[in-house]
Structures are given as structure tokens and as C-alpha cells.
C-alpha positions as CSV (number, residue, x, y, z in Angstrom):
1,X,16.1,-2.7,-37.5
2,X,13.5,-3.7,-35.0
3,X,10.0,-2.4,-35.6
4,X,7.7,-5.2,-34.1
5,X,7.2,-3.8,-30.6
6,X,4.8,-1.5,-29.3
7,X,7.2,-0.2,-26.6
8,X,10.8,-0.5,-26.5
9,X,12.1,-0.4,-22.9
10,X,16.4,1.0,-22.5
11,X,17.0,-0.7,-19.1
12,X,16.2,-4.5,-18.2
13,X,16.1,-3.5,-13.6
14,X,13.3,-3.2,-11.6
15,X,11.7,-0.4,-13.5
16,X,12.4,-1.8,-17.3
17,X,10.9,-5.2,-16.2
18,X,8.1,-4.3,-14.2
19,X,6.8,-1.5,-16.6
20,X,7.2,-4.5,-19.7
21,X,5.5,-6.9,-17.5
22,X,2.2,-4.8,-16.7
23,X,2.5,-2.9,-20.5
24,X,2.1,-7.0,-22.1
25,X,-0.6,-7.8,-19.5
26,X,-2.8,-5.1,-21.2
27,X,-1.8,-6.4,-24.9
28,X,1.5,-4.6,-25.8
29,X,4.2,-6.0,-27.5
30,X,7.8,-4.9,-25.6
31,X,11.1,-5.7,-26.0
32,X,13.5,-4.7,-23.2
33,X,17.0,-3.7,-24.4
34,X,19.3,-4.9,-21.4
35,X,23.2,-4.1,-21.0
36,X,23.9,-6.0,-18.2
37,X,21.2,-7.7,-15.6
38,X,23.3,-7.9,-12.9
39,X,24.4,-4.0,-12.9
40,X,21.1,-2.9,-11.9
41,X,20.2,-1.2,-8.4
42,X,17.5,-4.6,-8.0
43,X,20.2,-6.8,-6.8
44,X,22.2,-3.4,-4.8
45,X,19.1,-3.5,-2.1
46,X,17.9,-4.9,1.2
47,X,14.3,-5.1,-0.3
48,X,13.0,-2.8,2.9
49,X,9.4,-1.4,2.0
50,X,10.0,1.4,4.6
51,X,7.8,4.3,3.5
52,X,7.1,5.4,7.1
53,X,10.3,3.9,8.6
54,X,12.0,6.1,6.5
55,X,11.0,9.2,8.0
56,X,9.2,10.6,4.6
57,X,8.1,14.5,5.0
58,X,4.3,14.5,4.4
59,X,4.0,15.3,0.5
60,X,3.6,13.6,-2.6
61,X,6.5,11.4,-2.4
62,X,5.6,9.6,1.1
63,X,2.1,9.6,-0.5
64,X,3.8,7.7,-3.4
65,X,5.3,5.1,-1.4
66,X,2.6,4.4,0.5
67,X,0.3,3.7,-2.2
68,X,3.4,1.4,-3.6
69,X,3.6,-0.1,-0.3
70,X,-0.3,-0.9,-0.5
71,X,0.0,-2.8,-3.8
72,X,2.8,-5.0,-2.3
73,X,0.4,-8.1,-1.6
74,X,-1.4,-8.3,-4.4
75,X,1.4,-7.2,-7.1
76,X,3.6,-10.2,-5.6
77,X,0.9,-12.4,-5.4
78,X,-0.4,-12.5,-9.0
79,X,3.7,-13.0,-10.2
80,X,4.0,-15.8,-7.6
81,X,0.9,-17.1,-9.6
82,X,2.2,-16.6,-12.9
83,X,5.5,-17.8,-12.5
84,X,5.3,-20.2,-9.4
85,X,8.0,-18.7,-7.9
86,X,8.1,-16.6,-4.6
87,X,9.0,-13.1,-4.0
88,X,10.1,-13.2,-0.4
89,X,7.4,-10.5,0.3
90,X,7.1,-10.6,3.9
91,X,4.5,-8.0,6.1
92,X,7.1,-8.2,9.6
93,X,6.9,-4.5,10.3
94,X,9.7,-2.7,10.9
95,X,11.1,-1.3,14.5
96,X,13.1,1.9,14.5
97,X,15.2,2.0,17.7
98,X,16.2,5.1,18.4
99,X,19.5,6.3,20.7
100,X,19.7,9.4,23.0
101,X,21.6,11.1,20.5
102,X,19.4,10.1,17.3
103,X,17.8,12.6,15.0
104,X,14.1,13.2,15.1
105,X,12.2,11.7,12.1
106,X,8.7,12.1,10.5
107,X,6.6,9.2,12.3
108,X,3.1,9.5,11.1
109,X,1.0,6.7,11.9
110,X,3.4,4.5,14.3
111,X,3.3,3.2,18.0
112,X,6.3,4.8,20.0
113,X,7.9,1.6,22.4
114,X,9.5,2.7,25.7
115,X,13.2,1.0,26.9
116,X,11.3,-1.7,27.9
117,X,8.5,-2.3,25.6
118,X,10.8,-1.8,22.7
119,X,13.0,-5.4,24.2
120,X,9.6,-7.0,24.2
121,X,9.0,-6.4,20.8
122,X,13.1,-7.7,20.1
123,X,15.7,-9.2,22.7
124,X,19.2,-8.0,22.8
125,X,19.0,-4.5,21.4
126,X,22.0,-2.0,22.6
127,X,21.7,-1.3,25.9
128,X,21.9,2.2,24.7
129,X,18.2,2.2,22.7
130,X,16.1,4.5,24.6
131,X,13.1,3.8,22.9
132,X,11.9,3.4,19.5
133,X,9.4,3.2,17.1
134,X,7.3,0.6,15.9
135,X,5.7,0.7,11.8
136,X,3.5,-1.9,11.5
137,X,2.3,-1.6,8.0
138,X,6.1,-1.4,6.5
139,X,6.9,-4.7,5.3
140,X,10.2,-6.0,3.0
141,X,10.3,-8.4,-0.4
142,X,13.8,-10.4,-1.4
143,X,15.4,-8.3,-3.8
144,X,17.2,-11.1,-5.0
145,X,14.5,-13.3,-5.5
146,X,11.8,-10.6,-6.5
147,X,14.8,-10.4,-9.8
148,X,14.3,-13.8,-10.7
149,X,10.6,-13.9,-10.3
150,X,10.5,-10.4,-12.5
151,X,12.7,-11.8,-15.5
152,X,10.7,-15.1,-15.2
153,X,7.6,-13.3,-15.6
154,X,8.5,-11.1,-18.4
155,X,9.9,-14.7,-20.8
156,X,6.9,-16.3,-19.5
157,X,4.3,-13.5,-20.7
158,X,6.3,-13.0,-24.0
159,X,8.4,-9.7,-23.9
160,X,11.5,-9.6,-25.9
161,X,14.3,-9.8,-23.6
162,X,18.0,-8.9,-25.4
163,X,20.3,-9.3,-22.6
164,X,24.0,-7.8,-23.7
165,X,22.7,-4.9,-25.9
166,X,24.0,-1.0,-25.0
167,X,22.2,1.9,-26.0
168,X,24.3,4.3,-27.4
169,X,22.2,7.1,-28.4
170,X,18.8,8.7,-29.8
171,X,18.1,9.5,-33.3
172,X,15.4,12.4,-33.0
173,X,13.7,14.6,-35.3
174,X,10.0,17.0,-34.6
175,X,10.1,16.6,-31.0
176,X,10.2,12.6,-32.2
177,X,12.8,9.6,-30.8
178,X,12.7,8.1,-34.4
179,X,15.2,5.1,-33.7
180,X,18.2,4.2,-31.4
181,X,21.6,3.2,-31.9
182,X,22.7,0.5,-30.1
183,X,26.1,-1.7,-30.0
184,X,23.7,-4.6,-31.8
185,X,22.5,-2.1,-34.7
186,X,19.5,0.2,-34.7
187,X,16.0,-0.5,-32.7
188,X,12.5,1.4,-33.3
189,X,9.0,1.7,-32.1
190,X,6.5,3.6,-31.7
191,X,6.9,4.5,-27.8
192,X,10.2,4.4,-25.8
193,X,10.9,4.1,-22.1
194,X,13.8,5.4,-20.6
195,X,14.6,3.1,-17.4
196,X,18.3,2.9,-16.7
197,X,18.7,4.1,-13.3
198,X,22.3,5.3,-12.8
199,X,22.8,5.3,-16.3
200,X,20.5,7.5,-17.6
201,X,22.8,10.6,-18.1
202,X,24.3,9.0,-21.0
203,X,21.4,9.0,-22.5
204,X,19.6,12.2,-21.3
205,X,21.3,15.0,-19.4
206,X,19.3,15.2,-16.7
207,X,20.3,14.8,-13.5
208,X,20.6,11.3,-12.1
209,X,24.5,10.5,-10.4
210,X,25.4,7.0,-9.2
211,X,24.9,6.5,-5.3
212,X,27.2,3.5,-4.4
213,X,25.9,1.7,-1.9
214,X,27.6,-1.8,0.3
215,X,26.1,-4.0,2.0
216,X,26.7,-7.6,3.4
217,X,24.9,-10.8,4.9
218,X,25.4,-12.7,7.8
219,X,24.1,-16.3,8.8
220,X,22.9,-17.2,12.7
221,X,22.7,-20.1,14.1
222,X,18.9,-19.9,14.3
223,X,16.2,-17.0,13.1
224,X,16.8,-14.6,16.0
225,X,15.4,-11.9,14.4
226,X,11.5,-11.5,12.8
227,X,11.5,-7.8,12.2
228,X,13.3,-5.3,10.0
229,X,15.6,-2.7,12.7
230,X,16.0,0.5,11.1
231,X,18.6,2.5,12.8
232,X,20.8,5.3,12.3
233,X,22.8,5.1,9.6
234,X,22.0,1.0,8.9
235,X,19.4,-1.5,8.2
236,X,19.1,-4.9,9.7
237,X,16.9,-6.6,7.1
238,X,16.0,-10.5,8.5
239,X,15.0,-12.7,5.9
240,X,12.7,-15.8,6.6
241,X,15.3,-18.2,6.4
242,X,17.8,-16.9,8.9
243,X,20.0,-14.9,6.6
244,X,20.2,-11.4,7.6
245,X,20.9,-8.3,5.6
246,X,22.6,-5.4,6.8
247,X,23.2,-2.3,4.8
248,X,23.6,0.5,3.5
249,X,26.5,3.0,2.2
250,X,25.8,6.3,0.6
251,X,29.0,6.9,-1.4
252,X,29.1,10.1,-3.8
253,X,31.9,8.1,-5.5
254,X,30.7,7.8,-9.1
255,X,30.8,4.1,-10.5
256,X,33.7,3.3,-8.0
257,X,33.3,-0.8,-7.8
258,X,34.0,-2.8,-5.4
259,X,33.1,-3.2,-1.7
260,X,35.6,-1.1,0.5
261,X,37.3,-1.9,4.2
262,X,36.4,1.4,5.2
263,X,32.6,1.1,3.8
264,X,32.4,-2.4,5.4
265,X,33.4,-1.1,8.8
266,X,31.1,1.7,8.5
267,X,28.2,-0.8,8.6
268,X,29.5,-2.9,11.1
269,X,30.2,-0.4,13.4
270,X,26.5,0.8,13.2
271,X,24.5,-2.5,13.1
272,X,26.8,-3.8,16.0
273,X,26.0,-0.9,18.6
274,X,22.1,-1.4,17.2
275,X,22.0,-5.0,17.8
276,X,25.2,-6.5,19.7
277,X,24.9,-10.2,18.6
278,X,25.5,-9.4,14.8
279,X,29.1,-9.1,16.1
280,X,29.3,-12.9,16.4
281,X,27.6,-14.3,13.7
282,X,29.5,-16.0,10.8
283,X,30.5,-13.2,7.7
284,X,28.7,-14.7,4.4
285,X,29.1,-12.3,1.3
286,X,29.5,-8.6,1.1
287,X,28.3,-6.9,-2.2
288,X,27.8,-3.2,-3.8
289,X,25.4,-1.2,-6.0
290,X,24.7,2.2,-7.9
291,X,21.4,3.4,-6.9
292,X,20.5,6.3,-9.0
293,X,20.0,9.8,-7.0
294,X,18.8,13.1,-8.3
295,X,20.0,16.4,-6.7
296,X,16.3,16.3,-4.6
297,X,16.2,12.9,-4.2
298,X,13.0,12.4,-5.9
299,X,11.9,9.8,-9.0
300,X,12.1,11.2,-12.3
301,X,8.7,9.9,-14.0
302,X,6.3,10.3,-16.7
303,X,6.6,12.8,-20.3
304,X,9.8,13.8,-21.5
305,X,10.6,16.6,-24.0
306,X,9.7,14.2,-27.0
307,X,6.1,12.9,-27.4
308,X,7.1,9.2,-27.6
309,X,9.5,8.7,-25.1
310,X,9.0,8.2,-20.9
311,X,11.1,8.3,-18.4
312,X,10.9,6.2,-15.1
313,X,14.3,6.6,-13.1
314,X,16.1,8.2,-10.5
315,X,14.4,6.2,-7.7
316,X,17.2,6.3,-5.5
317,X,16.4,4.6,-2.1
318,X,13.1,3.5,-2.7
319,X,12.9,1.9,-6.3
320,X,12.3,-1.7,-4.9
321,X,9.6,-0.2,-3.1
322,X,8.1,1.8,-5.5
323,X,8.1,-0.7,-8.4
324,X,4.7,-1.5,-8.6
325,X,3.4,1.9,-8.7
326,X,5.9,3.1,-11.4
327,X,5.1,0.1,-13.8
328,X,1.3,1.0,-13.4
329,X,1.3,4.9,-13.5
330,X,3.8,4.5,-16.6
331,X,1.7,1.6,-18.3
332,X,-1.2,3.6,-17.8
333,X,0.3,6.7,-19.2
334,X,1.4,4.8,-22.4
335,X,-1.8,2.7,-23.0
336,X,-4.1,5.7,-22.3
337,X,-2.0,9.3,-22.5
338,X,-3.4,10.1,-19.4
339,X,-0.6,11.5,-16.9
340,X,-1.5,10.9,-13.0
341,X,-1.8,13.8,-11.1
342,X,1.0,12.9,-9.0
343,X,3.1,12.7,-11.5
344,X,3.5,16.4,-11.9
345,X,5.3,15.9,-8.9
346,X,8.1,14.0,-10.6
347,X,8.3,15.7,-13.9
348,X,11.7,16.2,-15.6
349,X,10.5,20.1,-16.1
350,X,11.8,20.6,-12.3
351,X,15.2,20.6,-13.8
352,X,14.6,22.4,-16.4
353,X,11.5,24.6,-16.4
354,X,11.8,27.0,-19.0
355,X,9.2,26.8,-21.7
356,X,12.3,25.9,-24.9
357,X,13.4,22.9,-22.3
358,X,13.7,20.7,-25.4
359,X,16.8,22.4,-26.5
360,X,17.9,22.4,-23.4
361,X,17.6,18.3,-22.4
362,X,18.2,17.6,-26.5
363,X,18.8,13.8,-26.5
364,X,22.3,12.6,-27.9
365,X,21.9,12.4,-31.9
């Protein structure tokens, strides 16, 4: 049995290691209980910061994301200082072209481009793009490296990282998580954080479903692109050394593995008739993910129906961008018991509102 840790964090992804990182920072001892790094939504990403790009309603959750997007430079910053490594943070903007036929989106505070002002801004769109729009505040981070540079940070600050450990279940008693079970014997503490995205349901019954999402990367022969295009249906994601990353499926497919023909030609077809060239560039890897939806697409953060145990999943499309935000609204809430306002916004009790809702989402004993 492990009693040594302030706060024991069930999920080692964005949110597990983010949320360990900032809760050590302020003097906590974590340990992060990890079944498989590689499994988590992270790595299934473009890294797009796209809070306005996204087309957001007004309402607490664009308001979210933007003061996410806001800590971007300074979050990335202090673990590129820490661990010498960088984050691939890059501030290029985004461009959302926009065909005759394509939906109408939220815009707030963005510049609208014309047919031609819109091929100033980037050469060789589809001779189809009408016009567009143009975010300059949204911004993108390497998924793949920000992973590295978050499980660096986390060994080099001193949290206890046990990679290959499942959580199988809660041991509860007076509204209490007393202990876990786990494949590698029993863990405690006195605070718990629930942070397993896609897997949370075995855990909890509340409702977060797998999204599978594909994606793939191609190489030019020279950095044609230097901002993000965010069309309908795809995302053409640059990165500073030439690679670009093009995404993304939405599968309601459960944990289906594997990259798909069918998926894969979905996304060609899309980011081809946005931007013609990507049609000739050479094919590098293709790759897939679970991101982890709820039915209203919103996080699921904060208090749960036991004292000691906090929940930080269900970020679905936006948990790369809204990392920094959930690991200081939930360090916050564990160091101080204070609850953010806007965190009323992403309560579990939306699910299940009645006032005996413990017996309703009672954890697996």
C-alpha cells in the first residue's frame, strides 16, 4: 500500500501530468498511476490552440479556452526552462478558408479576408475558397513534443511516475475514496484525481465515450506553409520544420484501433480540395486516437460525489488546449478547496442532478 503522496493522480496524459506538475510546484507530493503513456489523447492531436477558429458559441466554455489560450506563452515557457526542452509552441494564427457551400461559424474577434486578400495571406488555396477568416491570436504547440517535455518535467520536479499500473476500481466508504485497487496492489492518499480521458467510465459511470480520431503527416520539399488552415471537416497544422499535420476523424466507433482506408481518404479528400499541393507531397506516417467526448461536448471538471476525489476529463477536442487551465483550476481547488466559478459550468451534477446523485454515480467497490 502506498500512503506517501499527497495526491494520487489515475491517468499519466495531458491532464494527469499537467495537474501533478503544477500540484508539486506548490509543495505536494503526487504520484501518477499510468496504464499506458502512449494510449492517451496527447499524442491523438494536431496540437491546434483554435479557441476562436473553432467556431465556440459565446459562453463559458469559449471563455475557458481563451483564458487557456492566454497562458500558452508563459505555461510553455517556464517547462522549456525547467526541462530545457522545447514545446513547439508557435503563435502563427490560424486562417479559416471558407467555401460557397460552408457553414456559418461563431467568429468573434477575427479579420474576414476577401478571394483575394485571403491568397495574400497563403498561395495556392482551392480555387474554390471564397473568402475566409483570419484568427490572429490562435496559435498551435507540438503535441508530440509538449509529451516529452510534460513527462520530463514531472521526473525532474520529483512526482512519482508508475508507468504500466491499471486502476481497477475504488474502495469507498462515508462519501470517502479510502484506497484503490490496481493490477500492482492497492494505492491511498489523502486526495485523488480522476484523469483518464476515454477511460474514465470504467472507473465512474459518467458519461465520457471514446471519439476515434485519424490523422496523418506529410513532408514538403520546403516550409510552404506558416499558418494553421482550418477548413471544413480538416485541419492543416504546419509545423516549424516542414512537417505538416493534417487531421481529423470523428468516429463514434468505440476503442476501434487502427487507422482506416476509408478514414484516411476522408481526410485526404478534404485537405486536398482546401489546399491542392498537399496532393503531391510525400505520405510520412498516419496515426489514431481516442479523444474522450461527453454527450454535450463539454470538460467534466472539479468535485465529484466523494469529498476527496476530482475529476478533470472529458475534454474532447480541446484538451491540448485547455491543459494549462485544467492543471491550475484543479491544483488550485485541491491546495485551497476553493471551486472557480467557472467551474460550475463543468460539474458532473449536469448528468446527474438530483440531490441523492451519489447513489446514483457510486464508484465501482
Amino acid at each position: 500500500m502506498n500512503s506517501s503522496s499527497d495526491v494520487l493522480v489515475i491517468g499519466g496524459g495531458a491532464m494527469g501530468l499537467a495537474t501533478a506538475i503544477e500540484l508539486t510546484r506548490q509543495g505536494a507530493k503526487v504520484t501518477v498511476l499510468s496504464r499506458n503513456f502512449q494510449e492517451a489523447a496527447l499524442h491523438a492531436a494536431a496540437g491546434m490552440l483554435a479557441p476562436q477558429a473553432e467556431g465556440l458559441e459565446p459562453g463559458p466554455m469559449l471563455d475557458l479556452c481563451l483564458r487557456s489560450r492566454d497562458l500558452y506563452p508563459d505555461w510553455t515557457s517556464q517547462l522549456t526552462e525547467l526541462t530545457g526542452l522545447e514545446t513547439g509552441y508557435w503563435p502563427c494564427g490560424i486562417l479559416a478558408p471558407t467555401f460557397a457551400d460552408s457553414p456559418p461559424r461563431f467568429t468573434g474577434d477575427a479579420e474576414w479576408c476577401d478571394r483575394t486578400t485571403i491568397r495574400q495571406y497563403q498561395p495556392d488555396l482551392s480555387p474554390e475558397i471564397v473568402g475566409g477568416w483570419w484568427f490572429p491570436q490562435d496559435a498551435q504547440v507540438n503535441n508530440q513534443q509538449l509529451a516529452q517535455v510534460l513527462l520530463q518535467a514531472a521526473r525532474q520536479l520529483g512526482v512519482t511516475l508508475e508507468e504500466g499500473v491499471n486502476v481497477t476500481g475504488f474502495e469507498t466508504k462515508d462519501h470517502q475514496v479510502q484506497q484503490v485497487h490496481t493490477t500492482l496492489g492497492t494505492r491511498q492518499a489523502p486526495t485523488y484525481l480522476l484523469a483518464t480521458g476515454s477511460w474514465s467510465q470504467e472507473l465512474l459511470p459518467i458519461p465520457v465515450t471514446p471519439r476515434k480520431g485519424q490523422l496523418f503527416a506529410v513532408q514538403p520539399p520546403r516550409q510552404l506553409l506558416n499558418k494553421v488552415l482550418f477548413g471544413p471537416g480538416t485541419y492543416i497544422v504546419p509545423r516549424q520544420k516542414g512537417r505538416i499535420v493534417v487531421g481529423a476523424t470523428s468516429e463514434d466507433v468505440g476503442f476501434a484501433a487502427y487507422n482506416t482506408p476509408g478514414g484516411i481518404q476522408s481526410l485526404l479528400a478534404k485537405a486536398i480540395r482546401l489546399y491542392p499541393p498537399l496532393a503531391d507531397y510525400p505520405l510520412e506516417v498516419c496515426w489514431w486516437g481516442f479523444r474522450p467526448a461527453t454527450p454535450d461536448e463539454l470538460p467534466i471538471l472539479g468535485p465529484s460525489p466523494y469529498d476527496n476525489l476530482i475529476l478533470a476529463t472529458g475534454h474532447y477536442r480541446n484538451g491540448i488546449l485547455l491543459t494549462p487551465i485544467t492543471a491550475r483550476l484543479i491544483t488550485d481547488l485541491i491546495m485551497t478547496g476553493q471551486v472557480d466559478p467557472c467551474l460550475t459550468h463543468f460539474s458532473w451534477q449536469r448528468f446527474a442532478p438530483s440531490a441523492s446523485s451519489t447513489e446514483r454515480l457510486a464508484l465501482t467497490h
